[in-house]
N, C-alpha and C positions, 0 to 999 in steps of 0.2 A: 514800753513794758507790756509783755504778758500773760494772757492768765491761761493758766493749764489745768487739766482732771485729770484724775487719776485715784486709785481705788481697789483694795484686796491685794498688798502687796505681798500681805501674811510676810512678814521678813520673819526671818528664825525660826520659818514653823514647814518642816522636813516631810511631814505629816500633806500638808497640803499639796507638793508635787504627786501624789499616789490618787489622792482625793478627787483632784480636779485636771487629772492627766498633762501636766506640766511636763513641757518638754526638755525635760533635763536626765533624763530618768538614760539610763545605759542598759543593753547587757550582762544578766546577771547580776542587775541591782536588788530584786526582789525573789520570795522564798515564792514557792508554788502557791500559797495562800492569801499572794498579792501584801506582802510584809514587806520591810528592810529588812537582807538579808543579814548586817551586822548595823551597829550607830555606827561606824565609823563610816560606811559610804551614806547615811544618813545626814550624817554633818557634812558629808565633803558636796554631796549635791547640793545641800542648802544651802551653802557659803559660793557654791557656781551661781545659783539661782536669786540669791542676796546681790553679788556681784554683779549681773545683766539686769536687774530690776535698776538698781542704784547709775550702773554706771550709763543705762537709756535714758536715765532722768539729765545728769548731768550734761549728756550731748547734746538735748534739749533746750530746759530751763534754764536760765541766764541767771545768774545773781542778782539782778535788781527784779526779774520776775516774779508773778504769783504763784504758785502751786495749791491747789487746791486736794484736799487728802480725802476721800469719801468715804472713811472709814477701816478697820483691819488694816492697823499700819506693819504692825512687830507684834509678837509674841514677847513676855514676858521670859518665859523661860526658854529661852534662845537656847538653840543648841552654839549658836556660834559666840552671842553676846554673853552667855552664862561663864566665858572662860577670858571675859573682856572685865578691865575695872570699872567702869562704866553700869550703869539698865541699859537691857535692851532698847527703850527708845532716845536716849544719848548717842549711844554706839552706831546707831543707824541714821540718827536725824544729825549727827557732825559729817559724816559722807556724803549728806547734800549739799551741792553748792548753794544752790538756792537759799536767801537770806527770811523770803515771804511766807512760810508754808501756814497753812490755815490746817488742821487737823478736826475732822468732825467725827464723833465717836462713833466705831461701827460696833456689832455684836461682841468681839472677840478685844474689843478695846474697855471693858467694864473691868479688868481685874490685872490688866499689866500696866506698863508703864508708861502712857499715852493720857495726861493729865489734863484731858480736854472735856470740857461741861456743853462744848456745841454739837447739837441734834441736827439743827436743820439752820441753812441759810438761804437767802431769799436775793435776787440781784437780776440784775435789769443789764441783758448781754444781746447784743447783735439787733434793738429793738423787741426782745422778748420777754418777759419775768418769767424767770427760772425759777424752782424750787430744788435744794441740792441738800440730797440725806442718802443712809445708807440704804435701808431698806426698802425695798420697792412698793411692801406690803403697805407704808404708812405714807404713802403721795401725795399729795395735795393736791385736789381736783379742783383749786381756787387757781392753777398755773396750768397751762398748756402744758409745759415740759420741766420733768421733773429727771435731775442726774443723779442715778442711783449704782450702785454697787453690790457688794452681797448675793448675789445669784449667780460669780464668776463665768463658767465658759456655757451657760445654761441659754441663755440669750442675750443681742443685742441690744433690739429694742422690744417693747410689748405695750398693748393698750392697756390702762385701769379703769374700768369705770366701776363708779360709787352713784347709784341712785338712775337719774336721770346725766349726771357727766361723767366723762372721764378726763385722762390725762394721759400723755404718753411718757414713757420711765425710759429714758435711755441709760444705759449699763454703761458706766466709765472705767471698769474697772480692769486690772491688766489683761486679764484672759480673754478679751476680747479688743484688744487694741495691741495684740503685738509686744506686750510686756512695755508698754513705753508711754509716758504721759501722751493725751491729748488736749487741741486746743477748740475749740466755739468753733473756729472756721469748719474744723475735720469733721466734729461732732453733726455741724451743722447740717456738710454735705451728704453725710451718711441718711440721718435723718428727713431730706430732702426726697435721697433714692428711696429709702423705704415708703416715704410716701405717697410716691410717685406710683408704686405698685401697690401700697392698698387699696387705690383708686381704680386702678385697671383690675382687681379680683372684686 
């Protein structure tokens, strides 16, 4: 069994492909003013981009694995889940194979339908103690390495320090992984190269 990241899926939120330059976007999708130019190609990209989020998970994650959600799962008001009988995060969380998922609340999860009270979790992965929340801003400088989300395609990783320490905040989130969960080993090696060259600057 194993355990995966991942983070800022935004399911059902149409809004976020314009926001954070999501590769889903066509020709003549938007007004000059950087808008949808009707809801109807609004729905139809986010139900493309639902689709490639979901269906990178399942080629991945195995059914008896973990998934780890780092917060901003679904939107409440889905443009695609709003016309399902179903909340939007039933409609999106039956599409996973995966039977493990851990969901920790990100900013956009306080008021839809993501029923989850966990902030932060704490786990001992690869010989390391990780600290794993959404926002980069609230790290824990008691952990070397904190998996955060919420700052999408903004950066990968970044230093924090608080005081006299810091930590370092790796980004799990799709916009920087290719729209598709990661695992400890990928995160790891990423984190390795980067700090390979903050050493050499």
């Amino acid at each position: 069994m194993d355990t995966y990241f991942s983070g800022d899926l935004h399911c059902g939120h149409s809004n976020i492909i314009i926001y954070t330059n999501r590769p889903f976007l066509k020709k003549g999708d938007l007004t000059k003013d950087n808008k949808w130019i009707n809801p109807f190609i609004a729905k139809e990209r986010c139900k493309e981009m639902d689709a490639f989020i979901i269906r990178n998970i399942n080629e991945k994650v195995k059914e008896s694995d973990t998934l780890i959600v780092n917060g901003d799962f679904c939107f409440s008001k889905s443009t695609e889940a709003s016309e399902a009988p179903k909340k939007a995060f039933n409609y999106y969380r039956d599409q996973i194979n995966c039977k493990n998922i851990i969901f920790l609340e990100g900013n956009h999860d306080r008021n839809n339908t993501v029923k989850t009270r966990i902030q932060k979790l704490t786990m001992k992965i690869g010989g390391k103690r990780i600290c794993i929340l959404h926002d980069p801003e609230y790290c824990d400088t008691n952990y070397e390495i904190n998996l955060t989300a919420h700052v999408h395609q903004n950066w990968q990783i970044k230093r924090y320090r608080k005081g006299m320490t810091f930590t370092d905040a790796i980004n799990v989130g799709v916009d920087v992984w290719d729209f598709r969960p990661c695992t400890w080993e990928q995160i790891w090696q990423r984190y390795s190269k980067w700090l390979k060259n903050e050493k050499t600057n």
